[in-house]
N, C-alpha and C positions, 0 to 999 in steps of 0.2 A: 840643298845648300844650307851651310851650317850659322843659320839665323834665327838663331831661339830669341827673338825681342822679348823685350820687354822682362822677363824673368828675375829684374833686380828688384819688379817692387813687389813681388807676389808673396806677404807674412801670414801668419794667422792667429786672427783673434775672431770673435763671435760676435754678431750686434742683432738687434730686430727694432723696429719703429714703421713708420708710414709714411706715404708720400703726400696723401690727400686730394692726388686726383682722383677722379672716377674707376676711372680701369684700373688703375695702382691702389685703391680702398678697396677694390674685389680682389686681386691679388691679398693686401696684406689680411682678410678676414679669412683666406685659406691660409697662407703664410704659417699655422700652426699644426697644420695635417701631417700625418707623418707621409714623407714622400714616396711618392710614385718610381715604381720601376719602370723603365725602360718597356717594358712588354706590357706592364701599365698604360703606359702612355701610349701604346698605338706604333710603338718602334720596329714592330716584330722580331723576329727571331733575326742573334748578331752572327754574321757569317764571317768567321775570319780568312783571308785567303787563301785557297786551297793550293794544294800539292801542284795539280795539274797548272794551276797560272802558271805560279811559279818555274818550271820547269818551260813554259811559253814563253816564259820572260829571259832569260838563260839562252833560248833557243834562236830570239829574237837579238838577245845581244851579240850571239855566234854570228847572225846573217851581216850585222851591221858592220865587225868585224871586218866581214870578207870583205865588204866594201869599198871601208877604208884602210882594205892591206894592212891590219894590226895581225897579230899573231897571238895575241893573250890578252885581260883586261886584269889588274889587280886590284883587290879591293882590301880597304884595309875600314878597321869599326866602323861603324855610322851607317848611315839611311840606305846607301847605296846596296851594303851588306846583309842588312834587315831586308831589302826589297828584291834582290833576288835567289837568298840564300833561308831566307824566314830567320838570320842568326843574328842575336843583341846580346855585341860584344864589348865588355868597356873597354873604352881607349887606354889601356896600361903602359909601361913602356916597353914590357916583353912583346915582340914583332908575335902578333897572328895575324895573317891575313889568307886571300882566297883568291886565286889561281883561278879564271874562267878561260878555259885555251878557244881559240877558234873553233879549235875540231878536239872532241872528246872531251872525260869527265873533269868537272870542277875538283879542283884538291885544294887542301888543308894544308900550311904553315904553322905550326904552335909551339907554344913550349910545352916539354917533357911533361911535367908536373899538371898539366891544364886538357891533358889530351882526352884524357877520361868525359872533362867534364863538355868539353867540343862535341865527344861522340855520341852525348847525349841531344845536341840539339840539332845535329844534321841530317837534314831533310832533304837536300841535294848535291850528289855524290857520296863518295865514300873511304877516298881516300886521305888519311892524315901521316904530314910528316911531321915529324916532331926533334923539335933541338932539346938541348939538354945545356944549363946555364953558364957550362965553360964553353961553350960551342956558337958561334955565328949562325941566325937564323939570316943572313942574306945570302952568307954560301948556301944556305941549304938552299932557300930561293931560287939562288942561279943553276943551282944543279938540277933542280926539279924540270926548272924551265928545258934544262938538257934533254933528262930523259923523257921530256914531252915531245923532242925532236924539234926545238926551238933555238936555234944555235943563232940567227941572224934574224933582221927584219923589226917591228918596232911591236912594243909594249903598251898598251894603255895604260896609263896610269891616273886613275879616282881620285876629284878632285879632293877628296880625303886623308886623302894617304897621305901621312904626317911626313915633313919633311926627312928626317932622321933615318926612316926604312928606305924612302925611296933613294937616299942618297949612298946610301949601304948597298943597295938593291945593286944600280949602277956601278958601284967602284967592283963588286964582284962580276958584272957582265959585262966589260967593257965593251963586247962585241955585238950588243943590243944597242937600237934606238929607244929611248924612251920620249914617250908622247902623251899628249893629253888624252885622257878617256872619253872626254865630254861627246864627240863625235857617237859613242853610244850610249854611252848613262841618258846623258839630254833626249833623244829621241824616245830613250826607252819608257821615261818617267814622266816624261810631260805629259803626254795621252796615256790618261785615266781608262780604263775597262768597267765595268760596270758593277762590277766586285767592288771598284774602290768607291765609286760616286755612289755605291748603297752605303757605304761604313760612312763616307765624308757627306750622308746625309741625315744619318743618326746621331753623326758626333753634334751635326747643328741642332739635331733635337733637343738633346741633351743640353747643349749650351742655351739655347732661346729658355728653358724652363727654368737654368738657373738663373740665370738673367732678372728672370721674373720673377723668382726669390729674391733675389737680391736689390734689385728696385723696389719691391712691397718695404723692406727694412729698412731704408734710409730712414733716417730721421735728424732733428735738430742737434748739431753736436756732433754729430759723426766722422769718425775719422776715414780715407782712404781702403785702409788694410782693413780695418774692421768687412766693410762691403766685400773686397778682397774675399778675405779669409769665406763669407758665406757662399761665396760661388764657388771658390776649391772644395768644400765641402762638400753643395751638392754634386760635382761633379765626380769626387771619388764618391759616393754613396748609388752613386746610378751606374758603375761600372768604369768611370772613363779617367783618363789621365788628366789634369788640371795644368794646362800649361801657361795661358798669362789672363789675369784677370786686374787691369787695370782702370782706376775708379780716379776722377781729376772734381774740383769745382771749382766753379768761379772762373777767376785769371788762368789757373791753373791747367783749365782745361783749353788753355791757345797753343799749349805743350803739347806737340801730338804726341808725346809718348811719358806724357809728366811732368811732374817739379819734384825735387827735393823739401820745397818749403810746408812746413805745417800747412794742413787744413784742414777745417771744419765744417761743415754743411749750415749754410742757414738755409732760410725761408728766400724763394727768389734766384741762388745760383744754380744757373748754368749745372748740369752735371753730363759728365761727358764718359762713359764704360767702354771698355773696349776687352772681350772674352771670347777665348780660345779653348778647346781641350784636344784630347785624342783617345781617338777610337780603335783598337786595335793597330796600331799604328798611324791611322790617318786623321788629318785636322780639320780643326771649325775654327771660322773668325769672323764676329761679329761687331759691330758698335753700334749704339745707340746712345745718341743724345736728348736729354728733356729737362726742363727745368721744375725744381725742389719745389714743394708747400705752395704754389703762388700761381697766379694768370703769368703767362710770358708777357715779357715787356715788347712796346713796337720795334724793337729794334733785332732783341731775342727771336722773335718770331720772322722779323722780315731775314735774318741770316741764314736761321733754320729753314724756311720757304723754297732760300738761293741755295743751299745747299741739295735741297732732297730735286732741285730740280737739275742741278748738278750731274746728280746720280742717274738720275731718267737719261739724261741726254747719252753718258757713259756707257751706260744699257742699252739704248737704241743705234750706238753706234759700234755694237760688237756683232760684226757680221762675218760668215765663213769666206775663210778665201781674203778679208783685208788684214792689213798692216795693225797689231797690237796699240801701236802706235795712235790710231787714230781715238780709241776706245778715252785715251788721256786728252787728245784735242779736244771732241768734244765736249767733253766735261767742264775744262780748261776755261774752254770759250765762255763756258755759260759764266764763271767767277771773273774772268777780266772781263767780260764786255759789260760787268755790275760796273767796274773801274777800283776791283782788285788787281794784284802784282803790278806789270804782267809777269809772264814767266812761273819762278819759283818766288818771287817777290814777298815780302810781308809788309799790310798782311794780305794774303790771299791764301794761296794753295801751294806749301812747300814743298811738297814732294810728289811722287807719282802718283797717277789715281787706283794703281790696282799693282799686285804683287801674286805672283803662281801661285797655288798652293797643294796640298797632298801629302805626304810622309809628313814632310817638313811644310811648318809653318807660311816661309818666302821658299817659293821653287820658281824657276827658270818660269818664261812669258810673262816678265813684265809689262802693265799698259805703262809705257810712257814712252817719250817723245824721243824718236831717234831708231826706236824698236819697229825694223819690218815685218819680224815673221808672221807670217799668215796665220789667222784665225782656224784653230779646223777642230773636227770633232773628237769631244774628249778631255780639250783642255780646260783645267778649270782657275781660277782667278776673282779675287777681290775688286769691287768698285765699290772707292771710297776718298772720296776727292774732297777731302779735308781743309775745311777755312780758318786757320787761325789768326785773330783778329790781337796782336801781344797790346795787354792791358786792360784787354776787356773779357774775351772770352774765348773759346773756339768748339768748332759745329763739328763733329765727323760722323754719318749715316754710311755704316759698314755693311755691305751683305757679298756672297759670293756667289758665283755665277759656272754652271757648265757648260759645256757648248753641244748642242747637238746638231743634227740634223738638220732640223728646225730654223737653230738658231741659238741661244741663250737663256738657260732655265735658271733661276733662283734657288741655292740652298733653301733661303731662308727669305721669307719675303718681306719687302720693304716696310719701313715705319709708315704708318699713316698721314701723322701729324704729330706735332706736338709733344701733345698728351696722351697720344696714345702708340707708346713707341712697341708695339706688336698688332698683327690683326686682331689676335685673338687667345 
């Protein structure tokens, strides 16, 4: 799903300072080390998806296929085309996309000029057709679909797929349905393999240590971006993609996702982080909140409290076999029965408590209210049931969650308290 948040406040500049708690004083005295890698840190060796998933996955979307009577699924740039083709293509406005038939091989749409550089990254199938810039690449499209033996019957079409191809696509195959894809993208992506919950458990590695860079350097005066910019930092220095590293204080942070307005760090506010990266293609999302230079105030503390218990509830109500749904009641209940919202009300908890995650950022199995599908193994998702209190501050304790067997494992494990917004 193409929900890159956050990415408008992600600049870069450089800052260092201290926070002056305990655990954040032992952070900022390493704070000067030259950083650890990845295989430093206990991450082991990064396995990027193999051949063989990939081709499982492919295999997997042919069965879903039959299922629901599609006859091909198209895919055009994006996650969908990364996750079963290994291929990261920008969205231009010359039509490439990828041709998955029910039966037999994936093939190639490109332009002339691009085809060279296609046949270098394809990994699954082998066929490329190629248009040439006075030439229609949705005829070609509809011809391909031909001589696949594709004359009648419905098309999937990826929620991706820019409106312009698909509407090209159509006016040349008049004698096509075309349909939503989702019926297999969705199944296919939602449940994680264990390929991906290794990578989307590295990327949290990687993220909780820069975290902990970037908490050590706060200091008096500090801007947003400054904090910002040291966690994009350590995050390309350890291997990984820097996707949003969002830093609030004060009021600021009752914005679950920012303010435009100036701010500066004193002694005493509220600070509220919220960082992501990618690992080989796949994501981390964490938050932790704690407050600057000072003891938390009684009221600091008792929201922080209602919050992290919040979370606990969110977590004990993610069980296999129930409704995503309930993962958001529970949590829900603990902030109105305080005599927050109710609802999405402010202030309490505006939004949902949990968002899918994996390629992309937000994927499909939202926890929130209204949402039946069953819990099952595989899937993974954020609990993070956010209090923003406008005027005064706001709490969010972000961690993410897999499902197994079991039940529900932790990325990354909970804040403590406080002051101590890691175990360890």
């Amino acid at each position: 799903m193409s929900l890159k948040r956050r990415d408008f406040i992600k600049i870069s500049t450089l800052a260092t300072g201290s926070l002056g708690l305990p655990f954040l004083s032992h952070m900022q005295e390493n704070s000067g080390k030259k950083p650890e890698s990845g295989m430093e840190k206990g991450l082991g060796e990064i396995n990027p998806i193999s051949l063989e998933e990939r081709k499982s996955r492919v295999a997997k979307a042919q069965k879903l296929m039959g299922e629901n009577h599609m006859e091909a699924l198209i895919l055009d740039s994006g996650t969908s085309l990364l996750y079963f083709t290994g291929i990261s293509w920008w969205p231009s406005e010359r039509t490439m996309v990828a041709i998955i038939p029910a039966h037999g091989e994936v093939k190639y749409i490109c332009p002339g000029f691009e085809e060279s550089r296609l046949r270098e990254r394809i990994q699954i199938g082998n066929e490329v057709r190629a248009w040439q810039e006075d030439e229609s690449p949705y005829a070609l499209v509809a011809k391909t679909l031909k001589d696949m033996g594709i004359r009648s019957g419905s098309i999937g079409i990826e929620e991706r797929v820019r409106f312009f191809i698909f509407d090209g696509i159509r006016k040349e195959a008049p004698g096509l349905h075309f349909t939503s894809g989702d019926p297999i993208t969705i199944p296919c992506r939602l449940i994680k393999s264990k390929a991906e919950i290794a990578l989307m458990t590295q990327a949290t590695e990687i993220t909780t240590q820069a975290m902990k860079i970037g908490i050590a350097a706060l200091h008096e005066g500090m801007a947003p971006h400054e904090f910002s910019a040291i966690v994009d930092r350590y995050h390309l220095d350890h291997g990984a993609e820097p996707d949003f590293s969002l830093c609030n204080f004060a009021e600021a942070s009752a914005y679950p996702h920012g303010s435009v307005k100036p701010q500066r760090l004193k002694k005493g506010d509220i600070v509220l982080i919220d960082c992501g990266c990618r690992l080989e293609g796949y994501s981390s999302d964490m938050s932790r909140t704690l407050v600057f230079g000072a003891d938390p105030s009684p009221r600091q503390l008792e929201i922080w409290n209602l919050e992290k218990k919040a979370q606990a509830a969110g977590f004990s109500a993610a069980r296999l076999g129930d409704p995503c749904k309930n993962v958001d009641a529970a949590a829900r209940k603990v902030i109105t029965d305080a005599g927050f919202g109710p609802g999405y009300k402010l202030p309490g908890l505006p939004h949902r408590t949990g968002h899918g995650i994996g390629m992309d950022g937000h994927e499909w199995g939202n926890m929130v209210k209204g949402n039946d599908l069953p819990l099952q193994v595989g899937m993974c998702f954020s609990i993070e049931p956010n209090i923003s209190i406008p005027g005064e501050f706001g709490v969010r304790l972000e961690d993410c969650v897999y499902m197994t067997e079991n039940g529900p494992e932790w990325f990354s494990q909970p804040s403590p308290s406080i002051s101590q917004p890691f175990i360890a």
